[in-house]
matplotlib code that plots the C-alpha trace (Angstrom):
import matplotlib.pyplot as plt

x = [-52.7, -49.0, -49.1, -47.7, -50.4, -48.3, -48.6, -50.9, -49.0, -47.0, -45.0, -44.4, -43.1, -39.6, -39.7, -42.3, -42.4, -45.9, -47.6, -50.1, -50.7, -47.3, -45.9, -43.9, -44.1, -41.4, -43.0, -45.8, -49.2, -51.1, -54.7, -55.7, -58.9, -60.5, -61.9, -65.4, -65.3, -66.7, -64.5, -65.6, -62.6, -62.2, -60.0, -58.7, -56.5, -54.3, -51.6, -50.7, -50.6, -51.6, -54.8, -55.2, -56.3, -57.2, -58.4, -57.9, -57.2, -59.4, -61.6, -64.7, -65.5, -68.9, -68.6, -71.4, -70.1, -68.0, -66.8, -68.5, -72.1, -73.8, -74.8, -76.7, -74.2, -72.4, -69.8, -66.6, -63.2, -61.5, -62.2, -60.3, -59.6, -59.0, -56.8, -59.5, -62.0, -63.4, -64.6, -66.1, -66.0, -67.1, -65.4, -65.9, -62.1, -63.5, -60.1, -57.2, -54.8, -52.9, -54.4, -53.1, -54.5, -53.4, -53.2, -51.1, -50.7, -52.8, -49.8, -48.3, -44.9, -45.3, -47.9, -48.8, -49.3, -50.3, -52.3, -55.1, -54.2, -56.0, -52.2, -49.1, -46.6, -48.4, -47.7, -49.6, -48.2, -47.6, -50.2, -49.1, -49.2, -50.7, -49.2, -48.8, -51.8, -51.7, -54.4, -57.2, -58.7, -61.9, -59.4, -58.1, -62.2, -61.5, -64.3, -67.4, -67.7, -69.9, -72.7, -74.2, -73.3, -75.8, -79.1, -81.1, -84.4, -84.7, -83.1, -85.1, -85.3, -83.1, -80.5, -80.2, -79.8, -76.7, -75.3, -75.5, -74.8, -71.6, -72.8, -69.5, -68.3, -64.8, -64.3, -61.7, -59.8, -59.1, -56.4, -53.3, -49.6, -50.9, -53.5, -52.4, -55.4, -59.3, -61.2, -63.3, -66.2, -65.8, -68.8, -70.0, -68.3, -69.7, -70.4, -66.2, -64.2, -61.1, -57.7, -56.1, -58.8, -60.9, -61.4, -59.3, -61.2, -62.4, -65.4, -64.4, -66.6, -67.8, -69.8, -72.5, -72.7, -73.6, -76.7, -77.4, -79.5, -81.8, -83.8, -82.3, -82.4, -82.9, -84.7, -85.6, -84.1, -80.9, -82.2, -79.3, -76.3, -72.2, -69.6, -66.0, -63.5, -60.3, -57.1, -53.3, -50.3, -48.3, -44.8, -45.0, -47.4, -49.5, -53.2, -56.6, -60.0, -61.8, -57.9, -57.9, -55.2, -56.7, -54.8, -56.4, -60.1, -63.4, -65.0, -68.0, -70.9, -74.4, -77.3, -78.0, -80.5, -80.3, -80.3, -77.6, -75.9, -72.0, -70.6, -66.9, -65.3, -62.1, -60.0, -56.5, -55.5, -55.3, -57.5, -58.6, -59.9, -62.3, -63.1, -66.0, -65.5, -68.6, -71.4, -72.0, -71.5, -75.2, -73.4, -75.9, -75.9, -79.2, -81.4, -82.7, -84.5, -81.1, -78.5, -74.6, -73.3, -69.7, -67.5, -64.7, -65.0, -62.4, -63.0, -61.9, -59.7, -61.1, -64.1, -67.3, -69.1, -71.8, -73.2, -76.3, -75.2, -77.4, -75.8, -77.1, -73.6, -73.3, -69.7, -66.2, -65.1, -62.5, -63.3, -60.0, -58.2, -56.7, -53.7, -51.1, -49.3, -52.6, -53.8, -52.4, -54.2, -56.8, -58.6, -61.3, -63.0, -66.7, -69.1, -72.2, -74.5]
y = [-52.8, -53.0, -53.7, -57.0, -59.8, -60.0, -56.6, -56.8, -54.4, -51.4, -51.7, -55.3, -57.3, -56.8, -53.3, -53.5, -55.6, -56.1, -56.0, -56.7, -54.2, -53.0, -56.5, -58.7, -62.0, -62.1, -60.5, -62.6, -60.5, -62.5, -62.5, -65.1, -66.3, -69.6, -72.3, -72.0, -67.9, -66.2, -63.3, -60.4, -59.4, -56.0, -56.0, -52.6, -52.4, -49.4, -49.8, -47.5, -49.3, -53.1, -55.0, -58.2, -61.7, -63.0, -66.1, -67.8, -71.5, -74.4, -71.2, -70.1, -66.5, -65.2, -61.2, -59.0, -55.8, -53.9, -50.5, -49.8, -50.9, -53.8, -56.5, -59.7, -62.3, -64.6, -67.3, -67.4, -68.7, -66.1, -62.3, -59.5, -56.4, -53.0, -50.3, -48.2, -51.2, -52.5, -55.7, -57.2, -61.0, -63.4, -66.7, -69.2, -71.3, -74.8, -76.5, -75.0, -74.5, -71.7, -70.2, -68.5, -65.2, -64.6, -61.7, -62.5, -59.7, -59.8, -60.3, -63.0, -61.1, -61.5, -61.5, -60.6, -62.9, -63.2, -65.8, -66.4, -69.1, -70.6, -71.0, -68.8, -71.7, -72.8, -71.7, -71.6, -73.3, -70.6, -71.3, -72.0, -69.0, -69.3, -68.9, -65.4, -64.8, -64.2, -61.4, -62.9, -61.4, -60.5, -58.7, -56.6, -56.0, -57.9, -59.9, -60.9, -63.4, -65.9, -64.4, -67.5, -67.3, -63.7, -64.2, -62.4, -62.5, -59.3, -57.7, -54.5, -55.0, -51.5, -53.2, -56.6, -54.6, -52.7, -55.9, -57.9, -54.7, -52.3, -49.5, -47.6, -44.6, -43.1, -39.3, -37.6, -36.8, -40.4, -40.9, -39.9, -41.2, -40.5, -43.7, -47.1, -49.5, -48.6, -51.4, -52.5, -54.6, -53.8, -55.9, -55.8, -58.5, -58.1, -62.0, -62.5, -62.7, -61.6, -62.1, -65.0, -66.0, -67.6, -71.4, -72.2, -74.3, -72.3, -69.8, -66.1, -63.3, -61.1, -57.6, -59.7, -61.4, -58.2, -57.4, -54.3, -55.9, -53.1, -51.7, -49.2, -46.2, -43.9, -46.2, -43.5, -44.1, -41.9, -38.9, -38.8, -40.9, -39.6, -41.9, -41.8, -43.7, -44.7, -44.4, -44.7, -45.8, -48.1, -47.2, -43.9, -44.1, -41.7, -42.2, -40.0, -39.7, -39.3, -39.2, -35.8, -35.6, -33.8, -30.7, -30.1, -31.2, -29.3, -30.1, -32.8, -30.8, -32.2, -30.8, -31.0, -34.1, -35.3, -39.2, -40.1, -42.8, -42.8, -45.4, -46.2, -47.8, -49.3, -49.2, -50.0, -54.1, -52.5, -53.1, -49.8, -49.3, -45.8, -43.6, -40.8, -38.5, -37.1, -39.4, -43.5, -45.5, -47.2, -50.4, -51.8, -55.5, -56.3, -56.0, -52.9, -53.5, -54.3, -51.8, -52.6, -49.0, -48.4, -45.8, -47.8, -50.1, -51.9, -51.5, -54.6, -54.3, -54.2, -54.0, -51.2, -51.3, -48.4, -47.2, -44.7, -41.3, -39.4, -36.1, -35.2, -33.8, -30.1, -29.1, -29.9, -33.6, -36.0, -38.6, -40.6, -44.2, -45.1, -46.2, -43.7, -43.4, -43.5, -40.6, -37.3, -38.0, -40.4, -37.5, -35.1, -32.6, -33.2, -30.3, -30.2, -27.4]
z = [-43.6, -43.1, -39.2, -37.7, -36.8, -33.6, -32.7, -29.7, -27.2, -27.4, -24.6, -23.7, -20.5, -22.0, -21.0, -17.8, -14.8, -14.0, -10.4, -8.3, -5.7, -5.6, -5.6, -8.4, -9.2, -6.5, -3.8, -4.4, -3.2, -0.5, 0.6, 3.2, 4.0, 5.8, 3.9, 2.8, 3.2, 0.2, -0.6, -3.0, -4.7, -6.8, -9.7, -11.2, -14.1, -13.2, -15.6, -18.0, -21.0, -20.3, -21.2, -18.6, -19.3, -15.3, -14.0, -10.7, -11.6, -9.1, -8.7, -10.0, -10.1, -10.0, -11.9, -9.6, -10.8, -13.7, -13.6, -10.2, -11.8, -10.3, -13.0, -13.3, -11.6, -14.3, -13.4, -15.0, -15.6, -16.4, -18.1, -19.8, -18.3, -20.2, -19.0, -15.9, -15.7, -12.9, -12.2, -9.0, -8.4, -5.6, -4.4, -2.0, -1.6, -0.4, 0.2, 2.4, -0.2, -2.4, -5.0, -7.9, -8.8, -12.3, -14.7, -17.7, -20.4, -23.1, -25.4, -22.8, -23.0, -18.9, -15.7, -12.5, -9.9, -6.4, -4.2, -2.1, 0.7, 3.7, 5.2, 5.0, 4.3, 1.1, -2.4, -5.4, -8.2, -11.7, -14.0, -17.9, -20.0, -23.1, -26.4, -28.0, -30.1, -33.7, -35.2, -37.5, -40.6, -38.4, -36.2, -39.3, -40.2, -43.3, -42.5, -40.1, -37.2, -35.9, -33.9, -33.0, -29.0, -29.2, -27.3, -30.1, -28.5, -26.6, -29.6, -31.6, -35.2, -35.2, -33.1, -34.8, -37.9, -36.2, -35.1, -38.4, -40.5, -41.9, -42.9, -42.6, -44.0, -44.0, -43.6, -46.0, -43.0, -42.2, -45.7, -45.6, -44.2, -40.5, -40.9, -42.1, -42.2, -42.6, -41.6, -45.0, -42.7, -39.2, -36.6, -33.8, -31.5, -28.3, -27.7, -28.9, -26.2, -28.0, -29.6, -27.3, -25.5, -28.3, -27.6, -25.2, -23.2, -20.4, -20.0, -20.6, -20.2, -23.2, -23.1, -24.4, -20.8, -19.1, -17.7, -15.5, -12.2, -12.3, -14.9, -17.4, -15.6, -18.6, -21.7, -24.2, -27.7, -28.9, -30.8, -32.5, -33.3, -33.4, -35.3, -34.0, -35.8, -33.6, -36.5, -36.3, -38.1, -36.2, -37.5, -37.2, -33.7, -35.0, -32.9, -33.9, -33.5, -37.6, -38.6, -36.8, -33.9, -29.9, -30.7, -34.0, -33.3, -32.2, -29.2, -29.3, -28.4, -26.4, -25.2, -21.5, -20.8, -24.7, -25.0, -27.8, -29.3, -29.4, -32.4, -32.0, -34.9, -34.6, -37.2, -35.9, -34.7, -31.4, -28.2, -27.5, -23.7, -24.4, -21.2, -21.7, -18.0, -16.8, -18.1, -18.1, -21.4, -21.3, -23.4, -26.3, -25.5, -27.1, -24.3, -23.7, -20.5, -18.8, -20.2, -19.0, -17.1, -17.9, -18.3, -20.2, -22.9, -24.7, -28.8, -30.4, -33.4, -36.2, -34.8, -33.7, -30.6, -29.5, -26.5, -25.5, -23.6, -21.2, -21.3, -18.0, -16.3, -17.6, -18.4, -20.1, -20.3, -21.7, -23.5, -24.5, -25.4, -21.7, -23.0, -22.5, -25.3, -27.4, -25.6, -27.1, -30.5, -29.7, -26.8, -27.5, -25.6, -24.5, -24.0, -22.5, -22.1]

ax = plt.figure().add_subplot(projection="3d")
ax.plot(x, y, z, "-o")
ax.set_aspect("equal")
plt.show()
């Protein structure tokens, strides 16, 4: 591993000025409302390269929805947003006031900001922004983390095994000058709420909060299981799927209505926000009765995460890191017929 522990964003507030519809910190985005109004509000991260920490301070938010998908409503101070996610939250401002509404980069090098105000002459005060974080050894997959915050009782024997296990193996294709760190013990962290927002004091949401309000829609178990490990080398920004770049790799091939299992593994100290086109990500939270629909999910460094596939959209799709400059190398094609 020879990347910074401070390397959290490629392109950094130094270089960007980040917005909220349209708007900078300056502008200052307003949305009004009268007190005691409950307001569903739909965040979208539609930045290029920017992951998005969010909270809304003197305000609870109550998440109904992520990436389009109703889910079991959760209350929260604040969540993380990858690049193309969604969320939905509801609010009920009791006090005519300002709010701020308050999206600092996940690497704090800068924010957007807006408010929500019962009254045009009000401001909302800036809210602190946190320190920069620092990578940990868990974030390198040198090591595992506390699982303790999991609700392991709807959990199969088959998928408490996944959680608690490794079981990882590199491909030749993945050593070489174009990769610069394997992870040696990579978890699943679904109930972590990630780099920066660990302790600190308020309630985030994790993955491992998500529960789809209706029944799985498709419940059979994968017949089969495909392994994708996310590679780069930070100094040269070299970024691969298997240490095998888009231009260079064959197609991912699925038979039309086949139930599968996709496992990322991540082993970069990169957030990486994964898009599959075409089909949902059924995310594997533990409960199988209640399956998460997405169709992005962030991949911890250091970490794997895995999610089931109904290939039930016949066709050519992409299926690609949503950070830009990730994109040319970490893409492949999608097949389905």
């Amino acid at each position: 591993m020879r990347m910074s522990d401070r390397d959290i964003s490629d392109v950094t507030g130094y270089t960007y000025t980040f917005l909220m519809n349209g708007n900078t910190p300056a502008d200052n985005w307003t949305g009004t409302f009268k007190k005691g109004e409950r307001l569903l509000l739909r965040f979208i991260n539609a930045s290029a390269m920017t992951l998005f920490d969010v909270r809304i301070p003197g305000l609870k938010m109550t998440v109904v929805a992520a990436d389009g998908q109703y889910v079991e409503p959760i209350s929260v101070d604040e969540f993380r947003i990858g690049v193309a996610e969604t969320y939905d939250v509801l609010v009920t401002p009791d006090d005519d006031m300002a709010y701020a509404v308050f999206a600092q980069s996940i690497d704090r090098s800068g924010y957007a900001i807006g408010r929500l105000t019962s009254d045009l002459s009000l401001q909302a005060d800036l809210p602190p922004i946190d320190t920069a974080p620092i990578l940990t050894h868990g974030d390198m997959g040198m090591g595992g983390m506390d699982h303790s915050n999991m609700d392991h009782s709807n959990m199969s024997p088959e998928m408490m095994a996944m959680m608690m296990g490794s079981g990882i193996q590199h491909a030749a294709t993945e050593y070489g000058a174009h990769i610069d760190m394997l992870a040696e013990n990579p978890q699943y962290r679904l109930d972590d709420p990630g780099v920066g927002l660990r302790n600190n004091g308020r309630t985030v949401l994790t993955y491992a909060d998500l529960y789809n309000l209706d029944p799985t829609p498709d419940p059979r178990e994968p017949e089969r299981e495909i392994e994708l490990h996310l590679n780069g080398n930070m100094r040269r920004y070299m970024w691969s799927i298997n240490g095998i770049k888009f231009a260079d790799a064959e197609p991912l091939m699925m038979k039309y209505g086949e139930r599968l299992r996709i496992t990322l593994v991540n082993d970069t100290m990169m957030n990486h926000p994964m898009h599959l086109h075409g089909v949902w990500s059924d995310l594997e939270t533990g409960d199988d009765k209640f399956i998460p629909r997405k169709h992005t999910v962030i991949v911890q460094p250091g970490s794997k995460i895995s999610y089931r596939v109904t290939a039930d959209a016949l066709g050519s799709w992409a299926y690609h890191c949503h950070l830009q400059y990730h994109m040319p190398g970490m893409f492949r094609r999608v097949v389905i017929t």
